[in-house]
N, C-alpha and C positions, 0 to 999 in steps of 0.2 A: 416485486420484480427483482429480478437478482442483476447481481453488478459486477466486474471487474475493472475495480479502478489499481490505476499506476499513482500512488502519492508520495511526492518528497515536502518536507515541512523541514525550513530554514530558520531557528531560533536568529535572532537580532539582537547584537549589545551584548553578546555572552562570550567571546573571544574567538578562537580560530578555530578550536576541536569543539564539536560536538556530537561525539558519540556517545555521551552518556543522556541526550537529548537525546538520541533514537535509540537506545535500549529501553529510555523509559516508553516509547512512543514504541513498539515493539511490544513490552510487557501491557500497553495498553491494548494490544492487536488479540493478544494472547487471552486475557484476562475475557475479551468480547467472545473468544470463541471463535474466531472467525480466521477461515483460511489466508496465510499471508505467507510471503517470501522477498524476502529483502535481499536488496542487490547493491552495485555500487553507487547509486544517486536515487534512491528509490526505496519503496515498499510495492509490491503486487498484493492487492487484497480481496479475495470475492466473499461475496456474501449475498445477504436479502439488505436491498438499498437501504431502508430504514434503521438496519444495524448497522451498518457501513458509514453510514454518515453521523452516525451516535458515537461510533470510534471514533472518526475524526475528530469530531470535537472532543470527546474523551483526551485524545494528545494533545488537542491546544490548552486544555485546563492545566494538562500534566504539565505540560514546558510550562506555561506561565507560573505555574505554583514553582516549577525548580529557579525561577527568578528571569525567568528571557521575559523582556517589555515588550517584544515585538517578535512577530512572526510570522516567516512569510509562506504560504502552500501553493505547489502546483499540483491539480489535480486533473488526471488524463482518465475518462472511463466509457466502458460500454455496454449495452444493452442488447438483447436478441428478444425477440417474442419468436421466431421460426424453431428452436430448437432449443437444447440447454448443450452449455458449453462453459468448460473450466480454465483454469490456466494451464493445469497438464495437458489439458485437451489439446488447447493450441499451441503448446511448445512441442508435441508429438507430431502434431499435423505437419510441422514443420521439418521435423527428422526424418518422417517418413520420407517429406517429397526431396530432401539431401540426399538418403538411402536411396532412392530409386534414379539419382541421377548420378550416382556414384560417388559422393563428395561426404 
């Protein structure tokens, strides 16, 4: 079954910045193969659930091994059986129906 999840994962106990906690978590998105695009509190990620959720866990191994004790994830995602649908898919759907209302 294919997926698109929204995930942000929040190391804990490792100070104020972490960006080099989502490059590694990033190079893990990478490494899986799997279509991702990263925003400003977030990751967009689709794929086939079972490798999607093996990434996940992939970045919780990788922040814990860079030393974070704790970690927190929000994860937002969704499923279709009616059709197949992308993230481009539904950022287009939406331009189109701005294009057609003039905005």
């Amino acid at each position: 079954m294919r997926v698109i999840m929204d995930l942000c994962i929040v190391p804990m106990g490792v100070g104020v910045s972490v960006s080099a906690y989502v490059a590694a978590c990033q190079q893990v998105l990478a490494e899986a193969g799997l279509s991702h695009s990263m925003h400003a509190y977030g990751t967009n990620i689709e794929g086939e659930w079972d490798e999607v959720m093996a990434a996940v866990k992939g970045c919780h191994e990788r922040v814990h091994a860079m030393g974070a004790p704790r970690i927190t994830t929000t994860i937002k995602l969704g499923t279709r059986t009616d059709r197949q649908q992308g993230m481009v898919d539904k950022i287009e759907s939406v331009r189109k129906k701005l294009a057609e209302q003039g905005r």
